[in-house]
N, C-alpha and C positions, 0 to 999 in steps of 0.2 A: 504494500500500500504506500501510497505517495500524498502529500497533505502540500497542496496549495497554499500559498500564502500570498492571494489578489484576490481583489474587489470582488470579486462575482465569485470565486468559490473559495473563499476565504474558511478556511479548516473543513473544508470538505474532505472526503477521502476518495480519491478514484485511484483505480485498477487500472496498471498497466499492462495489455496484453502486446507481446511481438507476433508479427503475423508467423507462422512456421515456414517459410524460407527466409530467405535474404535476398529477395526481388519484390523488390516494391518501383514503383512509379509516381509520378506527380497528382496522376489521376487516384489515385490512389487514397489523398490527402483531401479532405473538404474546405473549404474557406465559410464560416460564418459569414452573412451579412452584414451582421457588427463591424468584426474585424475589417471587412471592405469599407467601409465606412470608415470604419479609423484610421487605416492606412490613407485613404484619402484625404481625409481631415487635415492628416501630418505632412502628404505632400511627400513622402520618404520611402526609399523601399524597409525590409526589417527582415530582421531572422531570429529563426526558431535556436535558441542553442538551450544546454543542459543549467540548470543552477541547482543546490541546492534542495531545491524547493519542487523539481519535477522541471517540465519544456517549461522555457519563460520567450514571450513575443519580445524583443526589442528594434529602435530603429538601428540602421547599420553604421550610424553614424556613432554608436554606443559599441556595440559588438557585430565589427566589419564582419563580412562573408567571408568562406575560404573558398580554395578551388575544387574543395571535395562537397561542398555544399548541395543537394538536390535545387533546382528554381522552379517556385512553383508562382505563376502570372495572379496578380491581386488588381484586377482592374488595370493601370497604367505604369502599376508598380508590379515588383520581385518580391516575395518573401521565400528567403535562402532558410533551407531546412539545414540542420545537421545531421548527417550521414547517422551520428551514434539517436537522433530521436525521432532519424526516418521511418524506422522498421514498427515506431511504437504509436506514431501517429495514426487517427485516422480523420480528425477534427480537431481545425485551427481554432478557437472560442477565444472569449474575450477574457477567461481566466485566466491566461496566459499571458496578462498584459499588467505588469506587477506595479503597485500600489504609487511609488514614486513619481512615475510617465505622467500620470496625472496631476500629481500635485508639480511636476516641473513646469507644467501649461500655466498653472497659478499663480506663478511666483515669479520673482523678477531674477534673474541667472547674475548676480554680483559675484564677484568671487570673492573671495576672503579675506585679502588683501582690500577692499574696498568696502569702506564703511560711511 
């Protein structure tokens, strides 16, 4: 069992099943409506990679793609899977878009040095 920790399945517990090969495809993966919407929103592509916490959605400007990345088309954008949460995926949700992303849209980005 794996325990989110974002907004929408905030201590939830979901089951990770891998498919029984190691052939997966793009088609393979679903995109929420949400998540289209969100990538749009941000104007950015994003990738799935591993945290802690189970797959976390970020933009790539946070956690660049690599070349082993699967691309799966998000409207006008890319969201780059990670190879290791390809096999585990089968729906991209909005749980996967952790708690900070949110509050970075809020807030004014000063850095620390500026007061």
């Amino acid at each position: 069992m794996i325990t989110f920790f974002t907004e929408e399945c905030s201590f939830n517990e979901h089951t990770m099943h891998a498919r029984p090969n190691n052939h997966f495809s793009r088609g393979d993966i679903r995109i929420a409506d949400e998540v289209l919407d969100y990538i749009t929103q941000h104007g950015s592509d994003f990738r799935i990679s591993t945290s802690c916490g189970g797959p976390i959605l970020l933009p790539v400007s946070i956690k660049p793609p690599k070349p082993t990345d699967l691309q799966i088309p998000a409207g006008e954008y890319v969201i780059f899977v990670s190879i290791h949460q390809a096999r585990y995926l089968s729906t991209v949700h909005m749980g996967m878009v952790p708690f900070f992303l949110d509050e970075m849209d809020d807030v004014s980005h000063r850095g620390c040095h500026e007061l």
